[in-house]
Backbone atoms as SQL, in Angstrom:
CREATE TABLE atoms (id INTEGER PRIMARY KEY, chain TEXT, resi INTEGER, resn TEXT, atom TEXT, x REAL, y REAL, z REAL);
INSERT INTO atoms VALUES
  (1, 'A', 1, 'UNK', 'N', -6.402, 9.727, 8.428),
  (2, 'A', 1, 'UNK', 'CA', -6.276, 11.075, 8.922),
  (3, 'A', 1, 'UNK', 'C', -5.970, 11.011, 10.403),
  (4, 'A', 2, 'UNK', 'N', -5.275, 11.824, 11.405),
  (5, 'A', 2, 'UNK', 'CA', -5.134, 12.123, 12.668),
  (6, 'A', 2, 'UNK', 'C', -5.778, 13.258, 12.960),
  (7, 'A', 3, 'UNK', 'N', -6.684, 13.199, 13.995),
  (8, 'A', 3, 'UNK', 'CA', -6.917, 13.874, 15.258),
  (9, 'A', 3, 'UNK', 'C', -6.267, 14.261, 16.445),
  (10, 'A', 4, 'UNK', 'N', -7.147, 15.213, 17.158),
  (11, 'A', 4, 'UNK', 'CA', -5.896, 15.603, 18.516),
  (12, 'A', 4, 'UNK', 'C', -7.542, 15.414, 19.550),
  (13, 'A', 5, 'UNK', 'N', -7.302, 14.516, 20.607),
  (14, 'A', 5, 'UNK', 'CA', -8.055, 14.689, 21.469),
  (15, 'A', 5, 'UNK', 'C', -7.973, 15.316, 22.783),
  (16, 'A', 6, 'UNK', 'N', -8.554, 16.119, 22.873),
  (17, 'A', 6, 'UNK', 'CA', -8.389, 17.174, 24.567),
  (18, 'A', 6, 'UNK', 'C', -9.570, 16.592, 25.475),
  (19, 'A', 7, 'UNK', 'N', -9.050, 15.743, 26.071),
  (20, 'A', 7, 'UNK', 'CA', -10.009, 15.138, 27.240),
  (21, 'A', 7, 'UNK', 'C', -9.409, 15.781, 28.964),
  (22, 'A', 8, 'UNK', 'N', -10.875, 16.013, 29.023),
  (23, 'A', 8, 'UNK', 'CA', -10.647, 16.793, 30.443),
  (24, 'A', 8, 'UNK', 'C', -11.124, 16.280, 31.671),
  (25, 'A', 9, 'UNK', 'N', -10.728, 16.807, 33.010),
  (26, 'A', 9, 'UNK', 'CA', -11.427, 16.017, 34.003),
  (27, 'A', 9, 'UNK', 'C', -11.368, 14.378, 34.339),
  (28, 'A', 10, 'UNK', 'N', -12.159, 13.218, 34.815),
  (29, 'A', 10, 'UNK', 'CA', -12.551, 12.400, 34.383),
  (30, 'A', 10, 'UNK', 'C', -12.063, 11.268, 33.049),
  (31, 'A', 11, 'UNK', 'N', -12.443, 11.824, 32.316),
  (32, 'A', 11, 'UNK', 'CA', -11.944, 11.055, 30.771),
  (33, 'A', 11, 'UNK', 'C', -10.350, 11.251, 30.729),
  (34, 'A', 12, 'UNK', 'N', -9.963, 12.656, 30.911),
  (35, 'A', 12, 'UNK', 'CA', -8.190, 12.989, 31.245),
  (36, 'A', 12, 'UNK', 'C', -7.749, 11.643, 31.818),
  (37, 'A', 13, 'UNK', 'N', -8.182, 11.252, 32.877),
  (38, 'A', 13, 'UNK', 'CA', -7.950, 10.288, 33.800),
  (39, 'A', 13, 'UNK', 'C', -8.066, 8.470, 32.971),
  (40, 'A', 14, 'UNK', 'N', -9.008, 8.620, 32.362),
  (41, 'A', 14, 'UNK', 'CA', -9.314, 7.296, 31.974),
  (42, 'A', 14, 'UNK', 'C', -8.336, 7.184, 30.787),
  (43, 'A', 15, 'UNK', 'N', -7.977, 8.496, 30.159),
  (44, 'A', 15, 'UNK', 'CA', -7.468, 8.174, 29.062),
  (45, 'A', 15, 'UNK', 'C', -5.783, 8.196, 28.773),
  (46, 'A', 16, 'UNK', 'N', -5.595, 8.542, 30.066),
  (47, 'A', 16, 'UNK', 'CA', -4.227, 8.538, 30.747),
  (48, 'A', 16, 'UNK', 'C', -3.666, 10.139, 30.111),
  (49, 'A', 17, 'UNK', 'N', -4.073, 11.047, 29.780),
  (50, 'A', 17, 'UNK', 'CA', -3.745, 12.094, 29.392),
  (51, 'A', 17, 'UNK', 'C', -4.745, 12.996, 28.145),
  (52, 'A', 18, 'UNK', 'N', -4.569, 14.589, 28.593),
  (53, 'A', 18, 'UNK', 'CA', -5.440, 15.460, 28.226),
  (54, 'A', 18, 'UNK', 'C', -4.975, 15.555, 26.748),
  (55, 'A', 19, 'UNK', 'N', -3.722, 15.157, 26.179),
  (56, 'A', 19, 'UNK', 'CA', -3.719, 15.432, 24.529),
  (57, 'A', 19, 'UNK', 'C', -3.160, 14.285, 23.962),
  (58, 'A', 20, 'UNK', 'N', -4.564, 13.913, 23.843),
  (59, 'A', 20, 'UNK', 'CA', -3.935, 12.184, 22.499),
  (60, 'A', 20, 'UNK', 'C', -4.275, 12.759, 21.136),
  (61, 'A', 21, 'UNK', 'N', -3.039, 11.447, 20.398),
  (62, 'A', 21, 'UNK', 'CA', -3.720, 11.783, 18.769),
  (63, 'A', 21, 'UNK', 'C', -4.441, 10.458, 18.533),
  (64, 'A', 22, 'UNK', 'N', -5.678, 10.777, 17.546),
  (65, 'A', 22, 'UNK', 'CA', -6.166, 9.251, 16.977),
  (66, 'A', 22, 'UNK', 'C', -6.333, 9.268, 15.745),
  (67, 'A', 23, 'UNK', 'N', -5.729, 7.929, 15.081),
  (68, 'A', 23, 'UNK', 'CA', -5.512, 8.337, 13.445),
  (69, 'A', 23, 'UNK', 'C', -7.200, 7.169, 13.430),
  (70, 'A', 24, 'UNK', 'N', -7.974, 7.816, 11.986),
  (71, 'A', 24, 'UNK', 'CA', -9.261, 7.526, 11.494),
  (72, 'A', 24, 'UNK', 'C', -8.736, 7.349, 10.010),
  (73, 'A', 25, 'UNK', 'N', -9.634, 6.359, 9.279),
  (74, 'A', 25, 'UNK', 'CA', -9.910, 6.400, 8.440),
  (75, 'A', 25, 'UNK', 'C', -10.444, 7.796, 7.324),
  (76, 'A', 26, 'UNK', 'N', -10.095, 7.861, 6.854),
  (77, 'A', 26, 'UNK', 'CA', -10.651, 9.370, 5.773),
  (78, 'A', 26, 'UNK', 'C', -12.286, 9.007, 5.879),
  (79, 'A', 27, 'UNK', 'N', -13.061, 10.336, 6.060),
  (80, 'A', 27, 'UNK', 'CA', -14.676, 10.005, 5.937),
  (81, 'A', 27, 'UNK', 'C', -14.798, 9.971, 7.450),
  (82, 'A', 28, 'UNK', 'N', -14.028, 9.554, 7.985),
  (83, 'A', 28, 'UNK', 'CA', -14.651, 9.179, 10.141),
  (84, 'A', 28, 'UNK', 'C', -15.371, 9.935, 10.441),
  (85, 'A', 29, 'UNK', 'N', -16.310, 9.899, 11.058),
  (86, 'A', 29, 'UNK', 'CA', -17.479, 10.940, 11.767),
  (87, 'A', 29, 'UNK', 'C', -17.083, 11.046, 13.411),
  (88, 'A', 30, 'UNK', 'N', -17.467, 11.923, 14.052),
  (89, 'A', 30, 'UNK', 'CA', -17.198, 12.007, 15.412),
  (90, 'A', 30, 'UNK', 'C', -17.619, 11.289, 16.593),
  (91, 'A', 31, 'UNK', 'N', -18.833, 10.617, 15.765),
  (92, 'A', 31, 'UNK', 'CA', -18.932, 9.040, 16.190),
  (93, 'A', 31, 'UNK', 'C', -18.269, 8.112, 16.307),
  (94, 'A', 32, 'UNK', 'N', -17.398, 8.250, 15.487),
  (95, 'A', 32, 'UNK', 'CA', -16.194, 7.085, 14.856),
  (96, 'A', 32, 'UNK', 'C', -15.300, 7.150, 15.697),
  (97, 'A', 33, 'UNK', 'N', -14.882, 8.361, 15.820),
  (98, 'A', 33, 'UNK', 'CA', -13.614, 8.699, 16.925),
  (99, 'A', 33, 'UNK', 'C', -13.857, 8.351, 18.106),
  (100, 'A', 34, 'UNK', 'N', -15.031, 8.359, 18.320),
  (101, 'A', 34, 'UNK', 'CA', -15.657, 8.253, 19.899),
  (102, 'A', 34, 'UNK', 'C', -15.471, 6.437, 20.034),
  (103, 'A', 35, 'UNK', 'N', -15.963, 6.046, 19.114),
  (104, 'A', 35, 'UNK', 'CA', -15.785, 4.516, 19.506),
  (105, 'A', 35, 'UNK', 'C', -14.812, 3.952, 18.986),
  (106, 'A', 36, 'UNK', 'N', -14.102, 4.787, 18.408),
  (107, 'A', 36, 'UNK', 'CA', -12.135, 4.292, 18.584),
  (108, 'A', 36, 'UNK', 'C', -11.610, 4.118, 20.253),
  (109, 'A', 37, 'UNK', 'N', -11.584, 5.510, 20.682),
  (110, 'A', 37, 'UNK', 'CA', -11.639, 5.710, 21.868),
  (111, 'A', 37, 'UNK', 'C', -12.477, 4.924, 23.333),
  (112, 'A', 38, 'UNK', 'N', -13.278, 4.294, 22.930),
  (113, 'A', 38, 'UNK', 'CA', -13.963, 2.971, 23.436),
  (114, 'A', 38, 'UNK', 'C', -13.666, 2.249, 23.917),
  (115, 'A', 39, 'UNK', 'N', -12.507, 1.581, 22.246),
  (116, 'A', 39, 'UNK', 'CA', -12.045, 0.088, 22.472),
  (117, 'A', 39, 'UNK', 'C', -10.761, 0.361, 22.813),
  (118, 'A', 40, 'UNK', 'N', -10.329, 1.633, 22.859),
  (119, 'A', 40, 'UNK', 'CA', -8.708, 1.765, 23.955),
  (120, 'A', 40, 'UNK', 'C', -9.468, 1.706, 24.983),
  (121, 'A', 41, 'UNK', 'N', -10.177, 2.675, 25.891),
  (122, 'A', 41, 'UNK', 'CA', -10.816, 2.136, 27.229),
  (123, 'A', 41, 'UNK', 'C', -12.211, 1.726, 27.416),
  (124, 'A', 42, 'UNK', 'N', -12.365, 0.680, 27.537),
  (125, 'A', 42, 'UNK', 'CA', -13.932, 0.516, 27.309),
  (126, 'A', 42, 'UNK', 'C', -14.740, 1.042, 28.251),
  (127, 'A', 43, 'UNK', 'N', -14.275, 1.753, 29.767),
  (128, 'A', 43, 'UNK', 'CA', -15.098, 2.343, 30.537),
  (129, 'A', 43, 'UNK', 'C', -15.819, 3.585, 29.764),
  (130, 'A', 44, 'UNK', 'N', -15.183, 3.824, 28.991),
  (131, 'A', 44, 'UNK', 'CA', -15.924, 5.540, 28.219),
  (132, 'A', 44, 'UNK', 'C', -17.694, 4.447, 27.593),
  (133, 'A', 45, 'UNK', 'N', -17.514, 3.667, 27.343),
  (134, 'A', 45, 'UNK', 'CA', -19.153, 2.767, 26.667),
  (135, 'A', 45, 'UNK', 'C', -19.933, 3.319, 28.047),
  (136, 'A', 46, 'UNK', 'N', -19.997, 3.151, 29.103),
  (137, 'A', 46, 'UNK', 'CA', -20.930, 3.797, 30.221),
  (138, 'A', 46, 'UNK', 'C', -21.303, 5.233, 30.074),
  (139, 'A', 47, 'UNK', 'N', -20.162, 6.154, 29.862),
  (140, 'A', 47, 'UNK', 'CA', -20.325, 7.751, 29.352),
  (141, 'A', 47, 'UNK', 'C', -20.774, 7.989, 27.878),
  (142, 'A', 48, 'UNK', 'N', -21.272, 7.819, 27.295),
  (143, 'A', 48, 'UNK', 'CA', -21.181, 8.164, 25.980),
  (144, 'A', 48, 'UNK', 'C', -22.409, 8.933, 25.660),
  (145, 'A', 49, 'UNK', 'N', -23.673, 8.951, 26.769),
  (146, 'A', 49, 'UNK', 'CA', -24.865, 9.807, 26.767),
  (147, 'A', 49, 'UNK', 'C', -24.258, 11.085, 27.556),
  (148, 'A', 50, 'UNK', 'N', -23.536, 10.920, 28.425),
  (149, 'A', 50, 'UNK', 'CA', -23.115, 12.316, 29.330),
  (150, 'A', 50, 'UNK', 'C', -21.970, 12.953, 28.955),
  (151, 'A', 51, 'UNK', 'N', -21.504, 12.567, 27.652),
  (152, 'A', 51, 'UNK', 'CA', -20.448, 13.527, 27.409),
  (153, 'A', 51, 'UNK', 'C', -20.859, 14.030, 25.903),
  (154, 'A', 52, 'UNK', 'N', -20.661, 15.282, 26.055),
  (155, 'A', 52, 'UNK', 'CA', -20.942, 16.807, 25.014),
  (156, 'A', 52, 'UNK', 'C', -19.287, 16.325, 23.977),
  (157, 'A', 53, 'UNK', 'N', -19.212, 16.351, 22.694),
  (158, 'A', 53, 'UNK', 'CA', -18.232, 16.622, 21.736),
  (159, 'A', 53, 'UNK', 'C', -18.019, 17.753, 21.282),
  (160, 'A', 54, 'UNK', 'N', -16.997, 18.686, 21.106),
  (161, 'A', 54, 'UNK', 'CA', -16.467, 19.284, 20.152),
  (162, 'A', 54, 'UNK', 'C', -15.542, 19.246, 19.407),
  (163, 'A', 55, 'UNK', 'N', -15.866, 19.459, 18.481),
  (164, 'A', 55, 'UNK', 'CA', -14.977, 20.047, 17.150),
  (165, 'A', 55, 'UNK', 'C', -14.418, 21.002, 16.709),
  (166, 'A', 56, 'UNK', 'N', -13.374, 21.328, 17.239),
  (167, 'A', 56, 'UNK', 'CA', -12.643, 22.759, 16.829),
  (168, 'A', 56, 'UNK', 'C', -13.579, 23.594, 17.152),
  (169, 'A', 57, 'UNK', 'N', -13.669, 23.483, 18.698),
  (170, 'A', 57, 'UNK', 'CA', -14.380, 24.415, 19.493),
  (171, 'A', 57, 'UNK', 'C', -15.708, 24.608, 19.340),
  (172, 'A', 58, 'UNK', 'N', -16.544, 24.237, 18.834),
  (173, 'A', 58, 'UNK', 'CA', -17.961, 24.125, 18.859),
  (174, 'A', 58, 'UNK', 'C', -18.339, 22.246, 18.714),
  (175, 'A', 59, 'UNK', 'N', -19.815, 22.557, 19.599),
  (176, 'A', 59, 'UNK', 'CA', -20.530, 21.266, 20.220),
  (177, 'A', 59, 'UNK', 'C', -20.506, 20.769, 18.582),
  (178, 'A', 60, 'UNK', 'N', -20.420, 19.133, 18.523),
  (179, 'A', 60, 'UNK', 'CA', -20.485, 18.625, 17.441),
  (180, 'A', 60, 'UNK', 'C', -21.927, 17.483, 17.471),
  (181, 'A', 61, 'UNK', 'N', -22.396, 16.860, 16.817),
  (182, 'A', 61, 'UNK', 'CA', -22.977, 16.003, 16.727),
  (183, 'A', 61, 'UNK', 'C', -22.372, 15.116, 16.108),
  (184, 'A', 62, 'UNK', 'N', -22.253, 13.626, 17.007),
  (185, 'A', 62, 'UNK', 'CA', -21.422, 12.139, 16.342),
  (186, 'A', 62, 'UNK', 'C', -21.654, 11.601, 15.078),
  (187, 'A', 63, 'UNK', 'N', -22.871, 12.690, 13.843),
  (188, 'A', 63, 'UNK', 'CA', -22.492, 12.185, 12.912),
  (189, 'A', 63, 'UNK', 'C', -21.942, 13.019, 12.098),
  (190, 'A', 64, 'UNK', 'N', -21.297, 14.350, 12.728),
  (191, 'A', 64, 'UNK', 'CA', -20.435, 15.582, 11.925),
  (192, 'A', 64, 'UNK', 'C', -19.256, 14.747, 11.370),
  (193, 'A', 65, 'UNK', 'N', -18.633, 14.838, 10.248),
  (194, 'A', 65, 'UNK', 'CA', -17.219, 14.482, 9.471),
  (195, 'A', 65, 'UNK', 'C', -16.596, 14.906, 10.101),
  (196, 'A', 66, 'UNK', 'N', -15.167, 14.633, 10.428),
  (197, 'A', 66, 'UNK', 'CA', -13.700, 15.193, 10.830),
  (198, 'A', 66, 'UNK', 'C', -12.938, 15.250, 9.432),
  (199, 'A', 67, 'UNK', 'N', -12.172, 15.905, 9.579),
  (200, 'A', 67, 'UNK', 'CA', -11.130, 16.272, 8.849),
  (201, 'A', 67, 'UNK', 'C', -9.695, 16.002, 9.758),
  (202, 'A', 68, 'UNK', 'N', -8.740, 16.161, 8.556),
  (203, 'A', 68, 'UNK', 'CA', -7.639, 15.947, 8.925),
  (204, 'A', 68, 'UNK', 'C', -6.686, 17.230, 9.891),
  (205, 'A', 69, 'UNK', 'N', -6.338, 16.731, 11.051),
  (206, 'A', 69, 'UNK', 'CA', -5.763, 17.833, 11.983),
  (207, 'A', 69, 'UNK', 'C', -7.015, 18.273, 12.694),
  (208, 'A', 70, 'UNK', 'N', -8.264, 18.181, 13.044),
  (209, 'A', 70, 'UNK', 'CA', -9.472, 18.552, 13.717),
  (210, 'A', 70, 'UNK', 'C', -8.853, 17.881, 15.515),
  (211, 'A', 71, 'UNK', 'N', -9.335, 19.126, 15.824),
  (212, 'A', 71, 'UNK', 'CA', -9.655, 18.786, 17.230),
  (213, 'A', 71, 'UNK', 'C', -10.883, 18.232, 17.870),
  (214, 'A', 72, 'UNK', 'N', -10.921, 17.213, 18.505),
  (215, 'A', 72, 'UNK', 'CA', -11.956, 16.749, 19.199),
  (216, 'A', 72, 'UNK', 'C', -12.225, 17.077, 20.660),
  (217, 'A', 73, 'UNK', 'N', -12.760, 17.584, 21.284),
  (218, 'A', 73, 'UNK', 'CA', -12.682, 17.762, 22.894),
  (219, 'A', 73, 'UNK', 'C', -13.836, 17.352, 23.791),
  (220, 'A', 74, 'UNK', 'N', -13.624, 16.366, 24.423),
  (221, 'A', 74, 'UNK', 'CA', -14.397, 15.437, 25.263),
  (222, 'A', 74, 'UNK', 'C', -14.582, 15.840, 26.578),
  (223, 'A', 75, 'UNK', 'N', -15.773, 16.550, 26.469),
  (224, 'A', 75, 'UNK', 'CA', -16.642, 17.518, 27.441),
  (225, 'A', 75, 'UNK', 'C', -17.015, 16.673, 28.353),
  (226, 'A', 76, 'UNK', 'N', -16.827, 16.284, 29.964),
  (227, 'A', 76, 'UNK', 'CA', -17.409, 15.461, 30.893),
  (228, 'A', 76, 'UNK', 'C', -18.970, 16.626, 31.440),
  (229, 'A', 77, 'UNK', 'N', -19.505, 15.837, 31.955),
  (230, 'A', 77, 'UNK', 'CA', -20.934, 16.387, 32.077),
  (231, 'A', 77, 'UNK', 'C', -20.431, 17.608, 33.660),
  (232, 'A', 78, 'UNK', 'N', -20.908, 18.478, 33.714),
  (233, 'A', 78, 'UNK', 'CA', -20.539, 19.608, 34.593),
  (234, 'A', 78, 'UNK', 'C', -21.570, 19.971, 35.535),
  (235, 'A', 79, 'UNK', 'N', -21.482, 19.870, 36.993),
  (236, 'A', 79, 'UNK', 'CA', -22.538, 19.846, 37.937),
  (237, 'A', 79, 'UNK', 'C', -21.743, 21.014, 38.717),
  (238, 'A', 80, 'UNK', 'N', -23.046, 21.890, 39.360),
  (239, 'A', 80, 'UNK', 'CA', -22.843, 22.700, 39.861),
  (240, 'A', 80, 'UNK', 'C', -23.791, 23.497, 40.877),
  (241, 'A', 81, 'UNK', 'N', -23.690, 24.324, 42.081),
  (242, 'A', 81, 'UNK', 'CA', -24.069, 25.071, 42.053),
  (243, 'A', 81, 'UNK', 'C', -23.993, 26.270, 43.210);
């Protein structure tokens, strides 16, 4: 199956651009995708507690299923004030 990843900020940067696709195995969890995305850059293994996932627009948890054509969007941690 393929994904579309929207990485913003930060990760945009590491990942050399805000819209990649990543093809998964059928069954991949959003875990899965995440450590696809890993072993293209392995600096994301340091982030992986400070960044929020979504899934077609709502927060996901890394062991939610993807589906085929799902958006993933790789939330960098947001400081402010």
């Amino acid at each position: 199956m393929r994904i579309g990843i929207a990485a913003f900020a930060g990760l945009r940067e590491l990942l050399g651009g805000s819209d990649l696709n990543l093809d998964l195995p059928a069954g991949a969890c959003v875990g899965d995708a995440w450590s696809a995305l890993e072993l293209r850059q392995p600096a994301l293994v340091s982030l992986a507690a400070s960044t929020r996932l979504a899934r077609n627009g709502r927060v996901a948890s890394r062991e939610e299923v993807l589906s085929d054509g799902d958006e993933l969007a790789l939330l960098p941690p947001v400081g402010g004030g």
